[in-house]
Backbone as numpy.savetxt, mean C-alpha at the origin, in Angstrom:
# Nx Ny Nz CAx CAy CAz Cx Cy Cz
-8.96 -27.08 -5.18 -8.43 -26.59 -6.44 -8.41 -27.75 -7.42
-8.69 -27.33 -8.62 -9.00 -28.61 -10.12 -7.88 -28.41 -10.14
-7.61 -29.53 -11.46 -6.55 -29.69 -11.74 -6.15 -28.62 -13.17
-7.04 -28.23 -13.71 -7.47 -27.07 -14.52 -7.33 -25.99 -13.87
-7.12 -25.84 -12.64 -7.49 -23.86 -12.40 -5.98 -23.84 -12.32
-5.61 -22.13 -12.47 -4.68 -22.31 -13.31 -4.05 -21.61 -11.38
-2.40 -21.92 -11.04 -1.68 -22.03 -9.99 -1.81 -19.92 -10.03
-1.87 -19.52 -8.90 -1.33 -18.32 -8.90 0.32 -17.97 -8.32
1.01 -16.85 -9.18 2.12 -16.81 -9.07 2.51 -16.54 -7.84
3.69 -16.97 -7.36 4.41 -16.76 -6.16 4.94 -15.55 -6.19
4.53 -14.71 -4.80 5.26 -13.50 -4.13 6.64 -13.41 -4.18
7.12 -12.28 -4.84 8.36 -11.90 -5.07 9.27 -11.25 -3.99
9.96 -11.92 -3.53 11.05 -10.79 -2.40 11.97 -10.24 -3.09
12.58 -9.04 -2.39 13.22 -7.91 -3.19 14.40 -8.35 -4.22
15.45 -9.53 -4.00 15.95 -10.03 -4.82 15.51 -10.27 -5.86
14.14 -11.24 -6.21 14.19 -11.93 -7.70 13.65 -10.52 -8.31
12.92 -9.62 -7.93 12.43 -8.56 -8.47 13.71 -7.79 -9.14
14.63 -7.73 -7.97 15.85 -6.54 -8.49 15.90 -7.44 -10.24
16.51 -9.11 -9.57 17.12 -9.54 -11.08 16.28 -9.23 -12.43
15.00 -9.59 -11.80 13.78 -9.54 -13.24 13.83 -8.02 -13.76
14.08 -6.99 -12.65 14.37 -5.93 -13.47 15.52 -5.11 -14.57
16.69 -6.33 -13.67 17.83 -5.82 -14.19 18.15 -6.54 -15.38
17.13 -7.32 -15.60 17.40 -8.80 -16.86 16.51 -7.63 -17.83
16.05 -6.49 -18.01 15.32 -5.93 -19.08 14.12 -5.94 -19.35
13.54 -7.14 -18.80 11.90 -7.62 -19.09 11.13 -8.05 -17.96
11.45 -7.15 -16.80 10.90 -6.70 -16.13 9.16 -6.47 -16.30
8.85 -7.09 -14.89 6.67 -7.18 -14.83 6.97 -5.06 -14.72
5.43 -4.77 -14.38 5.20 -3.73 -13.89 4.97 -3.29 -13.25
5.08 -1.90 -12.61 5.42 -2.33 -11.24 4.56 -1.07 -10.84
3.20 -0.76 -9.88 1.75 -0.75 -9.71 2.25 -0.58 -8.26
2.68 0.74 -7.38 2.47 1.18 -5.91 1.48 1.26 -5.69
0.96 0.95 -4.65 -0.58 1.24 -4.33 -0.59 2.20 -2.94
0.15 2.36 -2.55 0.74 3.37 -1.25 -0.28 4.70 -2.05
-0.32 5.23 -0.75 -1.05 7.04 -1.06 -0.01 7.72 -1.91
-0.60 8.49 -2.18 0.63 9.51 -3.27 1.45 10.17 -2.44
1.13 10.89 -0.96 2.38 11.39 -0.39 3.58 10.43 0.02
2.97 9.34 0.32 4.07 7.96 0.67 4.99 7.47 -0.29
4.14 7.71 -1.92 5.20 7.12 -2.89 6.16 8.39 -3.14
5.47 9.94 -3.12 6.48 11.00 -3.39 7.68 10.78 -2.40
7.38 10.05 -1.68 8.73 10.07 -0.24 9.25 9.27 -0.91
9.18 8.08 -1.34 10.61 6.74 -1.78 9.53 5.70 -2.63
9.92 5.61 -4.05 9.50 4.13 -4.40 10.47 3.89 -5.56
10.17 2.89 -6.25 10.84 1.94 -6.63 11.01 2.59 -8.13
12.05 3.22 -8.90 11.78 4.26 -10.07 11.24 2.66 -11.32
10.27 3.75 -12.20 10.08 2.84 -13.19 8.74 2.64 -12.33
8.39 2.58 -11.52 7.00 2.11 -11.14 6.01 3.22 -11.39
4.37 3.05 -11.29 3.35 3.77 -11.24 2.71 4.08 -9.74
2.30 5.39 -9.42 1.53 5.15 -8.20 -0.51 5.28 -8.65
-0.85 3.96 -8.09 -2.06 3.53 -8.49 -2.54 3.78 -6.49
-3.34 4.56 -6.03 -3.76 4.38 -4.84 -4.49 3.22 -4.42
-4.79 2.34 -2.99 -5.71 1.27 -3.35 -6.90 1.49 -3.77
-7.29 2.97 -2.66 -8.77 3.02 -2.64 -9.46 3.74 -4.58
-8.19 4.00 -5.35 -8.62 4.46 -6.34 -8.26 3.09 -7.70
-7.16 2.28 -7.19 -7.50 0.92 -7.96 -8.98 0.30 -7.65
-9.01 0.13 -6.74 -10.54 -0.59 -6.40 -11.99 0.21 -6.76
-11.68 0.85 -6.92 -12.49 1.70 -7.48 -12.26 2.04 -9.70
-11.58 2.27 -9.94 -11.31 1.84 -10.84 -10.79 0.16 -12.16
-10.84 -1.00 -11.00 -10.44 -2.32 -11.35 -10.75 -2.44 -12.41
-11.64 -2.13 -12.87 -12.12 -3.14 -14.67 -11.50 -1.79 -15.79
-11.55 -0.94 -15.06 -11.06 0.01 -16.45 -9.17 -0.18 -16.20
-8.50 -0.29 -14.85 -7.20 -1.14 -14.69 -7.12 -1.79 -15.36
-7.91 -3.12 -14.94 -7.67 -4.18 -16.08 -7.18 -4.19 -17.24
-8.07 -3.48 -17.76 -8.00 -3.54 -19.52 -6.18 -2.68 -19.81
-5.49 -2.57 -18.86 -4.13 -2.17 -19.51 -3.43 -2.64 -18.44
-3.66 -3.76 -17.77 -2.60 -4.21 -17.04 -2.95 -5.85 -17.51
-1.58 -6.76 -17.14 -1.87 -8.26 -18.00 -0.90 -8.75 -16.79
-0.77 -10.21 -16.65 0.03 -10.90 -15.35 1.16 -10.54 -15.46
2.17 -9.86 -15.79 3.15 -9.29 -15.25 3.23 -8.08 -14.95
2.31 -8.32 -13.56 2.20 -6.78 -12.45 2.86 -7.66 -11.50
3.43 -6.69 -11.00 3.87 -6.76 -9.32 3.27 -5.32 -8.45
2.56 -5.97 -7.33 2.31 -4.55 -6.69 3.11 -4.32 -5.46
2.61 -2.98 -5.17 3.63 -2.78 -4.27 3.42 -2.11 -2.75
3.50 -2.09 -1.74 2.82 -1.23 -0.57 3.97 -0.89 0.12
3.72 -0.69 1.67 4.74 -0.33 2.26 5.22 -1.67 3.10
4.39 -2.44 3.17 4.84 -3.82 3.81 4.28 -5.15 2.86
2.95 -4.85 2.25 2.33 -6.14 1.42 1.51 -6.43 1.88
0.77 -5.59 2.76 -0.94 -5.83 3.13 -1.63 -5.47 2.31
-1.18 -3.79 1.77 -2.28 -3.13 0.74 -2.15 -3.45 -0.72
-0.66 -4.45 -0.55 -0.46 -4.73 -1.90 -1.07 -6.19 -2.24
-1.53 -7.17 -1.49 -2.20 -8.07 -0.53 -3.51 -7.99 -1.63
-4.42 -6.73 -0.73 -5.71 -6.13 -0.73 -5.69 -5.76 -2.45
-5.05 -5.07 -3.06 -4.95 -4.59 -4.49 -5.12 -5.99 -5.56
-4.14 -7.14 -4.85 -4.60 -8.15 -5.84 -5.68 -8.72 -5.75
-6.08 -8.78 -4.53 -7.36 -9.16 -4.44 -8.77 -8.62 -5.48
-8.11 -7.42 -5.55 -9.40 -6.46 -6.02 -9.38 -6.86 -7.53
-7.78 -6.83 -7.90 -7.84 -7.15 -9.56 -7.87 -8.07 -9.83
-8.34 -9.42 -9.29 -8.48 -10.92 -9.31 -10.00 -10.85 -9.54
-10.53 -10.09 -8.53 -12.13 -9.70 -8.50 -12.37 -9.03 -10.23
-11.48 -8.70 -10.61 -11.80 -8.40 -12.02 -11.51 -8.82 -13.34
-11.15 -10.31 -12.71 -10.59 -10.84 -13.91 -9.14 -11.04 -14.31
-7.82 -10.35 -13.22 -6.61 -10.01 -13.43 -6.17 -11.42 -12.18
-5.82 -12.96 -12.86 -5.17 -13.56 -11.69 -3.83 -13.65 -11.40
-2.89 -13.09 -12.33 -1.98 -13.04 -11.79 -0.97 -11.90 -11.15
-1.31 -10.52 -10.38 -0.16 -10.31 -10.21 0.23 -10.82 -8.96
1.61 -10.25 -9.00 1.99 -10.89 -7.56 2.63 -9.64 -6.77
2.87 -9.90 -5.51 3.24 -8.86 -4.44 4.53 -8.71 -3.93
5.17 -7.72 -4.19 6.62 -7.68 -3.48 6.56 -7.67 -2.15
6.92 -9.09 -1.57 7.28 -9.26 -0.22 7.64 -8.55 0.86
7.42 -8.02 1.51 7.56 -6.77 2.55 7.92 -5.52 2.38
7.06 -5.42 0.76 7.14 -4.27 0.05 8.27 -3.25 0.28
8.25 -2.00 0.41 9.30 -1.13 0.02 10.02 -1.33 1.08
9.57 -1.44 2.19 10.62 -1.84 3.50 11.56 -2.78 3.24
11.37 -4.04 2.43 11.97 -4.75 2.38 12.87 -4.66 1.24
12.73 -3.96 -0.04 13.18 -3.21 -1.23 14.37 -2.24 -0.57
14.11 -1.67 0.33 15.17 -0.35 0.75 16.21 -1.24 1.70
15.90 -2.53 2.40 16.56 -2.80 3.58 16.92 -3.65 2.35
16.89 -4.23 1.11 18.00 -5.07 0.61 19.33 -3.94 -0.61
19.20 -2.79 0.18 19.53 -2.04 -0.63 19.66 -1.71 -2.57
18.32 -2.20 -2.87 17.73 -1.77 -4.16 17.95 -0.46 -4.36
17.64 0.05 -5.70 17.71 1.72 -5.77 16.29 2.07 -5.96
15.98 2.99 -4.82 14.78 3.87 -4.46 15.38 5.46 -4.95
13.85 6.21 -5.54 13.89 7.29 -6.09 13.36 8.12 -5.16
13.86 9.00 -4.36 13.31 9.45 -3.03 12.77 11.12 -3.56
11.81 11.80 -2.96 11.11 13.13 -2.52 11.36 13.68 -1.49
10.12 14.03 -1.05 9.72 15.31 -0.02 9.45 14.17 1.23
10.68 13.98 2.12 10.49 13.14 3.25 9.22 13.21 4.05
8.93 12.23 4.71 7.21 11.69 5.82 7.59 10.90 6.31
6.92 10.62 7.23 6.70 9.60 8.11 5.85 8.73 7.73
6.07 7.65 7.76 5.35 6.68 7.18 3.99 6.32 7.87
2.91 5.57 7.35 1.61 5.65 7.56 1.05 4.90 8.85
2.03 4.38 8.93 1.64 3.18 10.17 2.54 3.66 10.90
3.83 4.67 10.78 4.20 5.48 12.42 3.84 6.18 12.57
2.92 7.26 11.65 1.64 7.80 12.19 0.53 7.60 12.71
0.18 6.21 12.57 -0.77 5.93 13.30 -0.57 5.21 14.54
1.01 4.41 14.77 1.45 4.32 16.22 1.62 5.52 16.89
2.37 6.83 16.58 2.14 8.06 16.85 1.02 8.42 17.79
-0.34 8.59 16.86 -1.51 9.26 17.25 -1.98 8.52 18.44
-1.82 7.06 17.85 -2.42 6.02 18.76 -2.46 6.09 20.20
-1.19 6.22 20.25 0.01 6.14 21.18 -0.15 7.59 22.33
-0.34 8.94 21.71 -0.82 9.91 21.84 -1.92 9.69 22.87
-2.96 9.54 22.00 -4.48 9.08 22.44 -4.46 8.36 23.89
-3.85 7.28 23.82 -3.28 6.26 25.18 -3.01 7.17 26.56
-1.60 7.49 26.04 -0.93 8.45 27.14 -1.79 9.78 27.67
-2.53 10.51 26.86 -3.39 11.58 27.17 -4.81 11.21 28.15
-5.26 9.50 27.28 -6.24 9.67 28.32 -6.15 8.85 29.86
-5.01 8.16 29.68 -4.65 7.47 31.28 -3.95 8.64 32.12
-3.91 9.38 31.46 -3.43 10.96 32.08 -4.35 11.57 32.58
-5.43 12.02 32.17 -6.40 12.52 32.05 -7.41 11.68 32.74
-7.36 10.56 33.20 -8.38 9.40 33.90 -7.68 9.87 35.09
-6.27 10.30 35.77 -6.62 10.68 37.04 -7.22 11.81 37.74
-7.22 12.37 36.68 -8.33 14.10 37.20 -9.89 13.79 37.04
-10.09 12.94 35.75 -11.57 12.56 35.27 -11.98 11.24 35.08
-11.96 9.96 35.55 -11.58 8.86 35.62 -11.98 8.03 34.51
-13.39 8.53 34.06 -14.18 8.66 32.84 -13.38 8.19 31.64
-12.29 9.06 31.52 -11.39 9.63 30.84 -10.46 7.95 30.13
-10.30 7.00 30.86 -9.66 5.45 30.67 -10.48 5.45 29.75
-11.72 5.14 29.39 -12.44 4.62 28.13 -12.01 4.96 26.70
-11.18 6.08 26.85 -10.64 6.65 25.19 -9.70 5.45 25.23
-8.62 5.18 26.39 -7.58 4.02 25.72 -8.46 2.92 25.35
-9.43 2.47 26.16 -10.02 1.66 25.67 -10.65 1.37 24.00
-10.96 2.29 23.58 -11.64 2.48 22.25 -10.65 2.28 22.18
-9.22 2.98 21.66 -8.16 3.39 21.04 -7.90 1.84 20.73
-8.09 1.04 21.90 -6.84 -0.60 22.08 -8.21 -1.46 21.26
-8.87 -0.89 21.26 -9.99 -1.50 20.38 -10.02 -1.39 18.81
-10.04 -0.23 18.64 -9.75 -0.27 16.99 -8.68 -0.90 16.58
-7.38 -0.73 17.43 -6.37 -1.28 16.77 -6.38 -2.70 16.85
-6.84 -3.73 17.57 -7.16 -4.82 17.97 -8.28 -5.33 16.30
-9.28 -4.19 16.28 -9.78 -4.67 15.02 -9.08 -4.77 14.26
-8.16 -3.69 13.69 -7.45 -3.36 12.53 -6.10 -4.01 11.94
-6.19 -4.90 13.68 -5.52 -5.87 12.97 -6.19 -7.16 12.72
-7.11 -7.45 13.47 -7.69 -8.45 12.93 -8.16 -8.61 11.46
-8.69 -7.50 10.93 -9.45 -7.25 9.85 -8.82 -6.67 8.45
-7.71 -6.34 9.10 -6.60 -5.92 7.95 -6.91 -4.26 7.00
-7.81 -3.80 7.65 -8.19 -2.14 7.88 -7.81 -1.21 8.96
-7.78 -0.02 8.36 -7.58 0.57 9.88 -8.26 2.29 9.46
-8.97 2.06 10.08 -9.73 3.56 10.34 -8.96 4.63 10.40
-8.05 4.68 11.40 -7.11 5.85 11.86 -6.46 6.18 10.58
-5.75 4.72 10.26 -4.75 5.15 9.25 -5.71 5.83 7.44
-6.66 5.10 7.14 -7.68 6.00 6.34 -7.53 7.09 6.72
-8.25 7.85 7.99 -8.24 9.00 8.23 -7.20 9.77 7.82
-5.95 9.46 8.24 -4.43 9.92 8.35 -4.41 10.20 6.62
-4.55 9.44 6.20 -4.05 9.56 4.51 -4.55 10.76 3.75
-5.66 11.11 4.47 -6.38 12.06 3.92 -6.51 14.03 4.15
-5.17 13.38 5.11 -4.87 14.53 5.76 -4.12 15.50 4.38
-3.65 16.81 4.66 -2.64 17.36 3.42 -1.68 16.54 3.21
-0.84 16.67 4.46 0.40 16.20 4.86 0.69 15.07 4.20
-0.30 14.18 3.84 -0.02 12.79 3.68 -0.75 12.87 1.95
-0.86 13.91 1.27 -1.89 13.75 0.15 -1.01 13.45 -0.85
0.08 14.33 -1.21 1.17 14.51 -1.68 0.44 14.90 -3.12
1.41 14.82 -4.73 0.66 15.12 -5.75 -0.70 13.98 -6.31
-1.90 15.11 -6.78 -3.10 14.69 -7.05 -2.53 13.49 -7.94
-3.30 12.11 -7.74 -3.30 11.10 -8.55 -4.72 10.65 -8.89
-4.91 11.16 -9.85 -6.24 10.75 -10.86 -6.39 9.30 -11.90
-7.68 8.96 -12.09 -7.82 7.48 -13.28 -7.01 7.97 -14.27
-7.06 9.12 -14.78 -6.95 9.71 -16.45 -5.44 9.77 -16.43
-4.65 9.82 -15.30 -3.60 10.41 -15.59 -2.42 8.98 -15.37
-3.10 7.75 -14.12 -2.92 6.63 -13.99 -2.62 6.21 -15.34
-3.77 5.99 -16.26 -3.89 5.14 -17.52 -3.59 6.24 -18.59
-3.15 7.07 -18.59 -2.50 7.58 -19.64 -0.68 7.43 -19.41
-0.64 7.38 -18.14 1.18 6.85 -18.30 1.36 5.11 -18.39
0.21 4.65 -18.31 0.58 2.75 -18.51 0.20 2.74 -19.91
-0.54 3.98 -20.66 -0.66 3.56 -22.14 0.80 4.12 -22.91
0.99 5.32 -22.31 2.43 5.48 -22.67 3.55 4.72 -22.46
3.33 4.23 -21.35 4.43 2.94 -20.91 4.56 1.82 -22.08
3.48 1.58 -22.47 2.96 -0.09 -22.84 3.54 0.11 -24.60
3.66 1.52 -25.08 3.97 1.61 -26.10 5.00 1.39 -26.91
C-alpha cells in the first residue's frame, strides 16, 4: 500500500453504528440478505439490496450510493462479498456491520420484525444435516448409499472454504425464502427518495 492510496474504513460493530445512528447523521444502511430474511428482522431505516442483485446491478448502485454505506448480512460474509463488488465499481468505502444482524439483535438494538423464518444457514444445517442422517441410514440396506454424506461433507467443506454455498443459493430461491419481489427500479427509486 502507497502512501497515497487512500486507508479503507474500519468495520462497524453494533455499538458505534447504534451511536452514529442515534447522533442523526447516520451512513446508509444497504441489507444485502434475500428479501424473505430481511421481511423477518432488519435494522428500520435500512434498504434491502439482494447480493446477487447488487452485483449485478453495481455501477448503476454506485451512482446513488457515496462512502457512508454500511452493509449489512446476517453475519458479514455477504456483507463482506457486497463490498467487494462495490469497490469493483469504484465505491471504496463502505463498511460492514460486524456480525451483522446477529450481532445488532444480540446487542439489543431496535429491529423491525415480519413474517417469521428460519434463517438461511439453519436451513442449510437443516437440509444438510437431513441429507447425512438419511443416507448413513440408508447405507445399511444399500451401502452405496454413504457417498451422498460424502458429497454432502464435501460441499460444505467447499463452502466454507470458498465463502459460497450452493445449497444455501438453492434454498433462497425457494418461495418460502423469496419473501416481497425486490427489483433495480424499486431499490433506486427509494435511495433517490431517501437522498432527497
Amino acid at each position: 500500500m502507497t502512501a497515497d492510496a487512500p486507508k479503507a474504513p474500519a468495520d462497524l460493530d453494533a455499538a458505534a453504528l447504534r451511536r452514529l445512528l442515534e447522533s442523526g447523521a447516520g451512513p446508509r444502511l444497504i441489507d444485502v440478505r434475500t428479501p424473505g430474511e430481511f421481511e423477518t428482522a432488519h435494522i428500520p431505516g435500512s434498504h434491502n439490496v439482494p447480493l446477487d442483485l447488487l452485483r449485478e446491478h453495481r455501477d448503476e448502485l454506485r451512482a446513488h450510493l457515496d462512502e457512508q454505506v454500511v452493509l449489512i448480512c446476517h453475519s458479514g460474509r455477504r456483507a463482506d462479498q457486497a463490498r467487494q463488488a462495490l469497490a469493483g465499481a469504484g465505491l471504496p468505502g463502505p463498511r460492514v456491520l460486524s456480525g451483522g444482524i446477529t450481532a445488532w439483535r444480540a446487542a439489543g438494538a431496535p429491529v423491525a420484525t415480519g413474517r417469521p423464518r428460519w434463517e438461511l444457514e439453519r436451513q442449510v444445517r437443516l437440509v444438510a444435516g437431513s441429507l447425512v442422517l438419511a443416507s448413513v441410514v440408508a447405507s445399511t440396506a444399500y451401502e452405496p448409499a454413504k457417498w451422498i454424506a460424502g458429497v454432502v461433507g464435501a460441499g460444505l467443506t467447499f463452502a466454507a472454504l470458498s465463502g459460497t454455498c450452493a445449497m444455501g443459493m438453492a434454498l433462497a430461491r425457494l418461495p418460502y425464502n423469496r419473501g416481497p419481489r425486490t427489483d433495480i427500479a424499486t431499490v433506486l427509486g427509494a435511495l433517490v427518495k431517501e437522498h432527497r
